[in-house]
Phi, psi and omega in degrees: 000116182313143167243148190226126151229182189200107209230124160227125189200203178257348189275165169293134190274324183299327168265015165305284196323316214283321185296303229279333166292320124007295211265354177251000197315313181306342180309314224101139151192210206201346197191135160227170183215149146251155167204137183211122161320068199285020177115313202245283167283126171274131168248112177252143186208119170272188139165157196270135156112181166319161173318274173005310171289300173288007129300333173274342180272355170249001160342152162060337174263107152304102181274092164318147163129147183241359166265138180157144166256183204182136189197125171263119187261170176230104187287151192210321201225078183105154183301151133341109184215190168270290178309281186296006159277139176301143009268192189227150170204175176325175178312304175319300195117324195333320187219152200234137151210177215216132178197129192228093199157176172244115186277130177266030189226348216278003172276352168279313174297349176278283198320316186292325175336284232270001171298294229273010168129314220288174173239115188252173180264324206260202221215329216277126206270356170262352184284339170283332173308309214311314208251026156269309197324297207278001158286328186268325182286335149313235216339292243225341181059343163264132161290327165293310177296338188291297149316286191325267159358274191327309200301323184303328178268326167335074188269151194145205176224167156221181160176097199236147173234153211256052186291125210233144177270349174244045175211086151298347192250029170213191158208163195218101167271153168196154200218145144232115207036029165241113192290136232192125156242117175258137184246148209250118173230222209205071208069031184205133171236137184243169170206164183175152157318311195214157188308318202315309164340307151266357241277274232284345185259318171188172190239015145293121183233167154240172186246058190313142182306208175249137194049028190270167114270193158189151199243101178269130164251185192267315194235036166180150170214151210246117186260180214213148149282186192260027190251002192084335153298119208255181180197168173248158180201174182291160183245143158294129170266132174252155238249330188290154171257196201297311170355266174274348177280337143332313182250034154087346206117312178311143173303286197228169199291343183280305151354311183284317173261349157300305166321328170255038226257285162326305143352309188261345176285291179344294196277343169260066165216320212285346171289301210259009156278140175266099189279141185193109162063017174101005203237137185267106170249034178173156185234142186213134175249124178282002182283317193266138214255028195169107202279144183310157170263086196269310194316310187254035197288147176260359186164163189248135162237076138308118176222156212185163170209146178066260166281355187261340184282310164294041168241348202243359135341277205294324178281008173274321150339298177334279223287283205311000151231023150253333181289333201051046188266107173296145188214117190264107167276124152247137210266121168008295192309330181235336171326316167273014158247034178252340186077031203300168175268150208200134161238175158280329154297343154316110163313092194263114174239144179241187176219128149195129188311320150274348193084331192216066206261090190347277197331264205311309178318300199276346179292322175292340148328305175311262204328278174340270197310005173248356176069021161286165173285082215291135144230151180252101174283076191232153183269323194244078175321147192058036205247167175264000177284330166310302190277337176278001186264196208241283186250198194189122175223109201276129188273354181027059157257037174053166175327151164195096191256030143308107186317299192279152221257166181200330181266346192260014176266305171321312201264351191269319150009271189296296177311316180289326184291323161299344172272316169301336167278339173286324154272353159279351179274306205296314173271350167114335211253022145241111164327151169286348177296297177269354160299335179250354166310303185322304229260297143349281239258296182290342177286330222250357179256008180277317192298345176271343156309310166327311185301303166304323185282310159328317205237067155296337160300329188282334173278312177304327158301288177334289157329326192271349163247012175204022164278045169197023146309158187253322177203153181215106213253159182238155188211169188172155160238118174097242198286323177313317204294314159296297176309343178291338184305326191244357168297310191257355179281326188275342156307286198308337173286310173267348196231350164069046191232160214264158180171131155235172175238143180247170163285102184258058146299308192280018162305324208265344176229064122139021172263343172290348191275357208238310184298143165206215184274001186251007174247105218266146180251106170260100159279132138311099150209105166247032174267082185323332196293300183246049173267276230309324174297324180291301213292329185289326188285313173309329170272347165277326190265354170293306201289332180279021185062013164318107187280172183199138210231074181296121174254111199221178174271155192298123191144305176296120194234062214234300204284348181326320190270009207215294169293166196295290197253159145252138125265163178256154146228149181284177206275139175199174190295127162273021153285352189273308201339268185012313191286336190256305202301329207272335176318257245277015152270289197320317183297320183312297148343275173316338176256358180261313160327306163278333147307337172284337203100023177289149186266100182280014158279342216235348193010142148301119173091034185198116207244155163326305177231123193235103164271348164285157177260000000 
């Protein structure tokens, strides 16, 4: 997840920035840059890798100037590089921008670009703002109208800042599904992503709106529609200290990433659709530098541990039924001490969320050392599980500091399901109707998370009445039957509450022995195929005094004479459901955990990255 600072003042601009990028470090990124106006010039100055790194390369240099942005990218478009860090600018250098979002157009607009003459250097899809920006500004001599023009051909999300060398005394922000904050101070204005960025400098802030711009000065700033019209509003005080301003406003960081759960499915969806006429009919990863051999694969083998392995649960469903691929899941810990059988046909994937998961490192060692073929499902570019596998594919769910995981599950989620479809179109055993009905279907679940996240009171209720249960089982089938897996690992991780999950067919063979009156019973059923069956187990485990709680599809009315409680999630194919059901665990998790009085960012015994075996 990208970070933007911004400075226009009296002060040398270069060690703000270089802090105010700091204070954004949690996001994540892979690469950072400044570019500062020394009065004449843009001084742009990079590097791939940590803040640290652009700090040793500016060592020793006094960078004049009191205006400059600054921004640590999370590669989208080109590798982690020197060339492809921000900022990126025109041909000249005249003008710098800082960007933060994916433009889903910029390969047309890059080609009409390179009609008209320019030459690019990056990879990067923000290097085409710069020089659609100096394309209008040739014509028009304003910088602003000139911005104003770019956003119109811009289709996508941003959140971008503009420096022009020859408008010294300003910056020109702008944001669409990208969050952009100017923080307001006393012959000084700042800008960032997120609050944490400004603390140290003022607590006024504006929040720009969706599609606003603003225009920064030192001693004023001016907001703007994207219509050109400017208008006004009250400045936010923000009222939190560095702390909690971190987490957005949220009591904890896990709260915070459920909540960016859409955001982060967004940004990891929207780079691997192939768009034609608004409609997404292929998946494509610009990460892997060679397409997989799905034709002649003999089997899919996943391993993984702990929540990345029941992500790779549920993609076993996946690939057998769009791929019609047999597919074997296995957890890290133990896969090199079973002796598995390995062919070179075999598709080998692993998952984790750092890259750098002991277990999984050596299991993929294994493979890799038997000549199957590696692809890596990771959170963390340059990590060593990125570099040792044959392919590498980044779920870009931004930072994520809450131990237990919830966007990176979602977004690890989300990459298998586009690789099982992308080898069920490649072997013939999906149609082009439902890969993109499919496709389609995956376009459509961050606003239903959004929908799910709304009615968030009903689970803090919920919680609020069964957080003193004694066990707590979660049962579902087929695909559901995975998700309860990663239901009760994430109870048990943050609320210390005893909860497993069964299939629940195997309830009658021997986990029905275990239900009484202290125990809540949750079922998972978005399978329309399999409500009567699920609805038979909720009534075996009712009459055995259970409460029960149906996590079901919008629609459904089968279980209404039969569970305590419903949630609804909206209606979707239910092979997607996973991506829906599992929000309303989490919140559940998270809400029981602070009713016991648990800190649920902190687990006890449980750390982020388990690099040890």
């Amino acid at each position: 997840m990208c970070g933007i600072v911004g400075y226009v003042g009296n002060e040398l601009a270069t060690p703000i920035l270089i802090d105010s990028l700091k204070k954004l470090e949690y996001r994540g990124y892979d690469s950072a840059g400044i570019a500062v106006l020394d009065g004449q010039n843009i001084l742009v100055r990079k590097a791939k890798g940590a803040l640290k790194e652009l700090e040793k390369r500016i060592a020793g240099e006094t960078i004049k100037g009191s205006i400059g942005i600054g921004h640590t990218r999370w590669a989208t478009h080109g590798e982690p590089s020197d060339v492809n860090a921000h900022p990126q600018t025109n041909v000249s250098g005249s003008i710098a921008v800082v960007h933060n979002g994916i433009i889903e157009n910029y390969l047309e607009l890059k080609e009409w670009l390179q009609a008209q003459g320019i030459v690019f250097r990056s990879q990067t899809d923000t290097e085409v703002i710069a020089n659609l920006i100096n394309y209008y500004y040739t014509e028009s001599s304003d910088i602003f109208s000139a911005v104003l023009l770019t956003l119109s051909k811009l289709e996508g999300s941003y959140g971008l800042v503009v420096l022009c060398q020859d408008y010294p005394d300003r910056i020109i922000a702008a944001r669409k599904e990208s969050p952009l904050v100017v923080g307001l101070g006393k012959g000084e204005n700042f800008l960032a992503s997120d609050v944490p960025a400004l603390l140290s400098h003022t607590r006024e802030v504006y929040f720009l709106e969706e599609k606003e711009l603003a225009v920064i000065y030192s001693d004023h700033v001016d907001l703007f529609g994207t219509d050109g019209t400017k208008h006004s509003r009250a400045a936010t005080h923000i009222e939190w200290d560095a702390a909690s301003a971190e987490k957005g406003g949220y009591a904890h960081f896990m709260l915070k990433e459920i909540h960016e759960q859409p955001k982060a499915v967004t940004d990891t969806l929207r780079p691997r659709l192939v768009q034609k006429d608004g409609k997404a009919v292929d998946i494509q990863f610009e990460e892997l530098k060679e397409n997989v051999d799905w034709k002649n694969a003999g089997r899919v083998v996943i391993t993984a541990c702990g929540t990345a392995s029941y992500a790779g649960q549920i993609a076993k469903y996946a690939f057998e039924k769009f791929a019609r691929l047999s597919t074997e899941v296995d957890i890290a810990s133990e896969y090199r001490y079973r002796n598995p059988i390995m062919n070179k046909s075999d598709i080998f994937i692993v998952i984790s969320q750092s890259g750098e998961t002991a277990d999984t490192l050596a299991a993929m060692r294994l493979a890799k050392g038997a000549g199957a073929r590696v692809i890596a499902i990771t959170n963390c570019v340059g990590s060593t599980v990125s570099r040792e596998a044959d392919y590498v594919i980044y779920t870009r769910a931004g930072a994520e500091i809450s131990v237990a995981s919830t966007k990176a599950y979602t977004t690890q989620l989300l990459c298998l399901y586009l690789l099982a479809l992308k080898a069920g179109m490649e072997r013939q055993t999906i149609g082009k109707e439902e890969y993109e009905k499919s496709l389609a279907a995956l376009e459509s679940v961050p606003q239903k998370m959004e929908e799910i996240l709304k009615n968030e009171s009903a689970v803090q209720k919920l919680a609020s009445r069964q957080f003193n249960k004694e066990k707590i089982f979660y049962i579902g089938r087929r695909f559901d039957s995975a998700s309860c897996l990663e239901s009760a690992l994430k109870l048990k991780e943050v609320s210390y509450m005893h909860s497993e999950a069964f299939a629940a067919g195997e309830l009658k063979h021997g986990p029905i022995a275990l239900v009484d009156k202290s125990t809540l019973v949750v079922a998972i059923a978005s399978d329309p195929e399999l409500y009567e069956k699920t609805k038979s187990n909720v009534v075996q485990v009712k009459t055995r005094g259970a409460y029960t709680l149906v996590i079901t599809q919008d629609g459904s009315e089968i279980f209404s004479d039969t569970a305590d409680e419903i949630m609804k999630i909206p209606s979707i194919d239910s092979a997607f459901a996973p991506m829906l059901t599992i929000i309303p665990a989490q919140l559940f998790a998270y809400y029981c955990a602070v009713l016991r009085g648990n800190d649920p960012d902190k687990p006890r015994n449980l750390a982020k990255s388990v690099t040890v075996e």
